[in-house]
C-alpha positions as CSV (number, residue, x, y, z in Angstrom):
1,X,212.1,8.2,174.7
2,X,208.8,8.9,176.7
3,X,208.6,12.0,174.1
4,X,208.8,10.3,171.4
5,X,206.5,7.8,172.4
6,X,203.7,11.1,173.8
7,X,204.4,12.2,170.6
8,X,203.7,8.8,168.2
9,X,200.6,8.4,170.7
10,X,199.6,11.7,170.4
11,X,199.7,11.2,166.2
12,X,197.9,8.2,166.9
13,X,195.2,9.5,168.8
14,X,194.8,12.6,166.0
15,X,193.8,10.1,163.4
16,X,191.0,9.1,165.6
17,X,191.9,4.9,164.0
18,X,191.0,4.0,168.1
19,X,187.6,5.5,168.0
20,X,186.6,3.8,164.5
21,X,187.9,0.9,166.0
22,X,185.7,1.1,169.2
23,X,182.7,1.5,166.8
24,X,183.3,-1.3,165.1
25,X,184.1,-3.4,168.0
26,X,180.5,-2.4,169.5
27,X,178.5,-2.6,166.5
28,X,179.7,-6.3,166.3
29,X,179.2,-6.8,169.6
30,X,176.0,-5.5,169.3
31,X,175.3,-7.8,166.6
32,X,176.2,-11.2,168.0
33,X,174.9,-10.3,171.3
34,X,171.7,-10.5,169.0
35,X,172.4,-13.7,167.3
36,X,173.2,-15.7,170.5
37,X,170.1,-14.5,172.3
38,X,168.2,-15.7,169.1
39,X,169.8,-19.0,169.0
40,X,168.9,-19.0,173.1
41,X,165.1,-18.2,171.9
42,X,165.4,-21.1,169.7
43,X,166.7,-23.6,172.3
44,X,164.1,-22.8,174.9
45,X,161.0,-23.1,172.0
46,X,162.6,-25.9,170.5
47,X,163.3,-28.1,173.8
48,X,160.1,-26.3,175.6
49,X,163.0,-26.0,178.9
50,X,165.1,-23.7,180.3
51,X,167.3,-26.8,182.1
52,X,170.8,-26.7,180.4
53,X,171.1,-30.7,181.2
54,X,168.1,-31.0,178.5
55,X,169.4,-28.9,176.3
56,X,173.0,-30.4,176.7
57,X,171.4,-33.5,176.3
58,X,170.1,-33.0,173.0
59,X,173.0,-31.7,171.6
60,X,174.7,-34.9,172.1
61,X,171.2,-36.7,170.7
62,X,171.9,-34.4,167.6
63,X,175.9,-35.0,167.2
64,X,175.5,-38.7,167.5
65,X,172.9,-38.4,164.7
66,X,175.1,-36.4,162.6
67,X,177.7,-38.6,163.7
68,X,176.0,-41.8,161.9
69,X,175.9,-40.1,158.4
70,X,178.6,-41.9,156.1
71,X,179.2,-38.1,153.9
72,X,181.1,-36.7,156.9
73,X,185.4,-36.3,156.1
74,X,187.2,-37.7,158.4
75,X,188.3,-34.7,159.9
76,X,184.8,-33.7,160.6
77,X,183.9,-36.9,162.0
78,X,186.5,-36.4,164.6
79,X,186.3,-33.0,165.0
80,X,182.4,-34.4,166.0
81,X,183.6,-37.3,168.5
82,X,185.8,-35.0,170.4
83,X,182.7,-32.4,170.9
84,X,180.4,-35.6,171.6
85,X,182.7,-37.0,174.6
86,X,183.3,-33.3,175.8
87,X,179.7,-32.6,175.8
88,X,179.1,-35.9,177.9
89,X,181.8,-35.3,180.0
90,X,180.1,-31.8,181.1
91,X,177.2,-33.8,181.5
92,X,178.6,-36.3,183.7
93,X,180.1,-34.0,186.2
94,X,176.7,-31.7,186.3
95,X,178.7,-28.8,184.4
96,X,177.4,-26.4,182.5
97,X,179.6,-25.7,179.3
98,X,177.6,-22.3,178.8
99,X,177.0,-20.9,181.8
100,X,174.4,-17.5,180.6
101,X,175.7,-14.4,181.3
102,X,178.5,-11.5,180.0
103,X,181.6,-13.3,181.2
104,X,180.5,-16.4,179.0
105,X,179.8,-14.5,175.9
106,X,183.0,-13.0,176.5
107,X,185.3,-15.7,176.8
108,X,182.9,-17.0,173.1
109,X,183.6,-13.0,171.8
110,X,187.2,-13.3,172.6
111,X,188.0,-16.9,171.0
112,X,185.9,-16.4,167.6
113,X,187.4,-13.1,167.2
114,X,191.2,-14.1,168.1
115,X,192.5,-15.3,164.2
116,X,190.8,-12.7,162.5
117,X,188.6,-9.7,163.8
118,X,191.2,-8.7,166.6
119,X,193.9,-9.1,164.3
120,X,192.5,-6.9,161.7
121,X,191.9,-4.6,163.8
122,X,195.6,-4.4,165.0
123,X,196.6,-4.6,161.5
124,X,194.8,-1.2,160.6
125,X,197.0,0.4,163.2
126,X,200.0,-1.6,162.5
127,X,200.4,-1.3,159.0
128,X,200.5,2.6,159.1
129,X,203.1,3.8,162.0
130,X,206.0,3.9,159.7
131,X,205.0,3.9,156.1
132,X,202.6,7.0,157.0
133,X,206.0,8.8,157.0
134,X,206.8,7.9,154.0
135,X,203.5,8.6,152.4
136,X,202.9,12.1,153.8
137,X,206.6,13.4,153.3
138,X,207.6,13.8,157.2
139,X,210.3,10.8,157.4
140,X,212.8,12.9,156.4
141,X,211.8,15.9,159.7
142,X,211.7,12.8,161.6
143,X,215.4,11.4,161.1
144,X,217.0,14.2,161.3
145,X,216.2,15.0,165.0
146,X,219.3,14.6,167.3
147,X,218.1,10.7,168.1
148,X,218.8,7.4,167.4
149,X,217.1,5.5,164.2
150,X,216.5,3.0,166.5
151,X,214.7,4.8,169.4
152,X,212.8,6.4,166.9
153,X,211.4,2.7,165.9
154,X,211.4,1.7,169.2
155,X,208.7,4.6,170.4
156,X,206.7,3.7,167.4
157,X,206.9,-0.2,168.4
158,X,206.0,0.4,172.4
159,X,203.0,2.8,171.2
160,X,202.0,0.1,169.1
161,X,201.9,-2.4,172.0
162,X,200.3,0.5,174.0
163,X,197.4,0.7,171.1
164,X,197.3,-3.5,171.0
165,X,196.9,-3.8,174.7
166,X,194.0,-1.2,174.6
167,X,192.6,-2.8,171.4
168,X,192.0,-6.2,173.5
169,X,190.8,-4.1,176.3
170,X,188.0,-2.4,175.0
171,X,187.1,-5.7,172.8
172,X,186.7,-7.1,176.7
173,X,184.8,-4.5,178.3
174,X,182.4,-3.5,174.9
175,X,181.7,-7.4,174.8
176,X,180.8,-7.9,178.8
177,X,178.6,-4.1,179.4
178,X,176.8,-4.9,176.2
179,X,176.1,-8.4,176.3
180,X,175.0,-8.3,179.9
181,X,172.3,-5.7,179.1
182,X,170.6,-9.5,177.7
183,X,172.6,-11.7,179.2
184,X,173.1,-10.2,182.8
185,X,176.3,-9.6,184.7
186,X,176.9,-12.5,186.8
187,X,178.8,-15.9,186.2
188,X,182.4,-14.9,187.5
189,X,182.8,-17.7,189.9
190,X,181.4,-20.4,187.3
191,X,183.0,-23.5,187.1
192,X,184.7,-24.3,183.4
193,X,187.0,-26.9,182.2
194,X,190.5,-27.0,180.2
195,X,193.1,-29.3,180.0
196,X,191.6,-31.8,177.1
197,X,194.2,-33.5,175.2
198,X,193.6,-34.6,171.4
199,X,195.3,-38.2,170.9
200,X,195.0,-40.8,167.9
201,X,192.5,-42.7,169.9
202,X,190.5,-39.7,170.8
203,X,190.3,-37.4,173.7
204,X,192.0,-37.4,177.2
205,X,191.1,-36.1,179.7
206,X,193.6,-36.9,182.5
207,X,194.5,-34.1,182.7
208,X,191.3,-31.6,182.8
209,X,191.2,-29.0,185.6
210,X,188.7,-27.4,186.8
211,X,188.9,-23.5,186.9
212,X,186.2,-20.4,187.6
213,X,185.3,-18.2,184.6
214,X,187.3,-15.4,185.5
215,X,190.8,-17.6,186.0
216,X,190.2,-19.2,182.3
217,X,189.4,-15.5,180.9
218,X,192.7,-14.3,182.4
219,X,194.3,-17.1,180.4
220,X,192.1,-16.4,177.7
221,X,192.7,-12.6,176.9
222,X,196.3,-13.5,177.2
223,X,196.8,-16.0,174.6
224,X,194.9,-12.9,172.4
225,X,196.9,-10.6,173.5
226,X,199.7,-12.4,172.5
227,X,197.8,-13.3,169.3
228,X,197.7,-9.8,168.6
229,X,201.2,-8.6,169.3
230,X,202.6,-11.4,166.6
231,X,200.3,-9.9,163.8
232,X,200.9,-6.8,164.8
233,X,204.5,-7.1,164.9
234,X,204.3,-8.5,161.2
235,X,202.5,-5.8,160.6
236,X,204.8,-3.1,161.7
237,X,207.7,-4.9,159.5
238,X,205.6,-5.0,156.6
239,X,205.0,-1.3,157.2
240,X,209.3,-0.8,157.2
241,X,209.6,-2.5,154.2
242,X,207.0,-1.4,152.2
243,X,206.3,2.4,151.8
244,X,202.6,2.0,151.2
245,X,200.5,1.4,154.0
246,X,197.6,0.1,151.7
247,X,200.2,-2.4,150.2
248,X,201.4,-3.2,153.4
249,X,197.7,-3.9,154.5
250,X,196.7,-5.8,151.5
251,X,199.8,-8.5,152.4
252,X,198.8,-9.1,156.1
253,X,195.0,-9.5,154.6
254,X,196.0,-11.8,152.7
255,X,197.9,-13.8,155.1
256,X,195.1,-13.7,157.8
257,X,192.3,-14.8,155.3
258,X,194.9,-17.9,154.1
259,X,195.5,-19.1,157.4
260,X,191.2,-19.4,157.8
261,X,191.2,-21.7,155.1
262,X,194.0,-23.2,155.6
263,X,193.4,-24.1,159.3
264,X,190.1,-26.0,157.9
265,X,192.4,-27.9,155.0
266,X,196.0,-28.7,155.5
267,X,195.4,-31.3,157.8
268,X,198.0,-33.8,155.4
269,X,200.1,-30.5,154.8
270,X,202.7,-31.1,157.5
271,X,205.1,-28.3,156.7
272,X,202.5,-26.2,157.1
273,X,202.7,-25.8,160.6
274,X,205.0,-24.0,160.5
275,X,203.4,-20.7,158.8
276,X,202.3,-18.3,161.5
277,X,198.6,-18.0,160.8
278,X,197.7,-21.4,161.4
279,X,198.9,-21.1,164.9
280,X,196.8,-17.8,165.7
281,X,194.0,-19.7,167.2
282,X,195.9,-20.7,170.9
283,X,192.3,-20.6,172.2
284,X,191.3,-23.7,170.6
285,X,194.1,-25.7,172.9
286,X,192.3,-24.5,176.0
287,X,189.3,-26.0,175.3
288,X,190.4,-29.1,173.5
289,X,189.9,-28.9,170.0
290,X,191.7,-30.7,167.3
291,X,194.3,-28.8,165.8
292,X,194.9,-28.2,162.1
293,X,197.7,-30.4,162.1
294,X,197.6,-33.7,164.1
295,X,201.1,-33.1,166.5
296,X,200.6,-29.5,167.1
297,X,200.3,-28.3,170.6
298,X,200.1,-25.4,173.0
299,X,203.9,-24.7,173.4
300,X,203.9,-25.3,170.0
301,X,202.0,-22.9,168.7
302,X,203.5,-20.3,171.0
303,X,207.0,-21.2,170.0
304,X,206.4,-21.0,166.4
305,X,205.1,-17.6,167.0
306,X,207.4,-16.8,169.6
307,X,210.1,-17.2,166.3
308,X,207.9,-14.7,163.8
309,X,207.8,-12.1,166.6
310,X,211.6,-12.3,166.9
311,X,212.4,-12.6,163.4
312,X,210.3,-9.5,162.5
313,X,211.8,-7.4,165.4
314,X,215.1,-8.2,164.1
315,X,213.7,-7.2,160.4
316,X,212.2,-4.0,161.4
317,X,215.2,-2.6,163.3
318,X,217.8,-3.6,161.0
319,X,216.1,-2.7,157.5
320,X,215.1,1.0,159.3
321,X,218.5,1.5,160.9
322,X,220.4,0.9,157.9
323,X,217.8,2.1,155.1
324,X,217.9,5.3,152.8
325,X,215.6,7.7,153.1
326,X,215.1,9.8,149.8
């Protein structure tokens, strides 16, 4: 097994998909390092004050103003309230919500990026471990080594999670030694809140905690992590059952771009729940948002997932075990 795994890791590494993928990670780093020091710039002029209590302060002027406009949906307007009575509930206890520095724009880097850009980026390396050797003729050398189908799949699944793990690594340590060029390095130890709860009469917060920056980012690059293996597990079925890894690609598109909309529209769609991509976005419970669907949760979300990871496990082995190769 560990040679088969050097070996897929080794094929892996040859098609250089890792390095394109650190490139792109840092370019987009890069990028929204840019835009959130801009929109910093613009704070400072606008407010003529560095003192995050002003500028948290008019943030909940400018939400209760929006807030008082009769063309918002409904699930806007709450979506508004909850941010309102977070906002003044940072205020209230003299805690900054943004704390400047790289491990903030980190934990912001990780939780914009975990329902689509991480996940796409899995995807790209997903989508081509088995239906590569179909394409370029070298399934048939492959199967009839003196191994197991199944080990053979197996290596080609623990080098995936190998290349997932080091996916959400280097989207950690691009997005914290690039954005504290601007930003600076410190902020470890500060203070940050979880444990909202979303209720019909609007939020809870019995039972907040408060954590430091580093514990929540532990929690944080875990839920993506997880995130990641899901798609990428659904990935590496898709590329089983369907020889063509630009097929196989175009599907998992597909189902990533859907669930964006459809986590901004299928609020009256209960059933919907249920699909896997509206449950990517785990970060959004540890910071209290409102999910898609009123009733959804934490353990929810991970559950529903927890049953697509399973369910294409089982797919992959049993369609490549029992599948003939021509």
């Amino acid at each position: 097994m560990n040679k088969l795994i050097q070996n897929e890791m080794m094929k892996l590494i040859a098609k250089k998909r890792l390095v394109v993928i650190a490139l792109i990670i840092g370019v987009l780093v890069v990028l929204f390092t840019y835009a959130q020091y801009k929109e910093v710039q613009r704070e400072r002029e606008k407010l003529g004050t560095n003192d995050w209590r002003t500028i948290l302060q008019q943030q909940i002027v400018d939400t209760t103003n929006r807030l008082s406009s009769n063309r918002l949906s409904d699930e806007w307007r709450q979506q508004l309230q909850i941010s309102l009575q977070q906002k003044q509930y940072y205020l209230d206890h003299d805690i900054n919500p943004a704390e400047p520095g790289a491990p903030t724009f980190m934990r912001i880097f990780l939780e914009n990026s975990i329902d689509l850009f991480i996940p796409l980026m899995v995807m790209v390396i997903a989508s081509d471990l088995v239906s590569s050797e179909h394409s370029m003729g070298t399934v048939k050398l492959l199967l009839t080594r003196p191994v197991k189908r199944w080990k053979v799949l197996m290596s080609k699944y623990i080098t995936l999670c190998l290349a997932i793990s080091l996916i959400v690594a280097i989207a950690g340590i691009l997005s914290f030694l690039i954005s504290g060029v601007v930003f600076g390095y410190k902020g470890w130890e500060a203070p940050i809140l979880t444990g909202f709860n979303v209720t019909d009469t609007g939020l809870n917060t019995t039972d907040v905690k408060l954590l430091s920056l580093w514990k929540f980012l532990l929690m944080d690059f875990g839920l993506v992590w997880f995130v990641a293996l899901v798609v990428g597990t659904l990935s590496f079925m898709l590329s089983v059952l369907i020889n063509s890894t630009a097929a196989g690609m175009g599907v998992m598109l597909a189902a990533l771009i859907s669930g964006a909309i459809l986590s901004n529209m299928v609020s009256s769609w209960e059933s919907a729940k249920y699909f896997f991509m509206v449950n990517l976005r785990l970060t959004d419970y540890m910071q209290g948002s409102p999910p898609p669907i009123e009733g959804m949760t934490l353990s929810f979300s991970l559950l529903v997932l927890f049953i697509w990871w399973a369910a294409a496990m089982a797919v992959s082995f049993i369609v490549f075990t029992k599948k003939d190769v021509y």
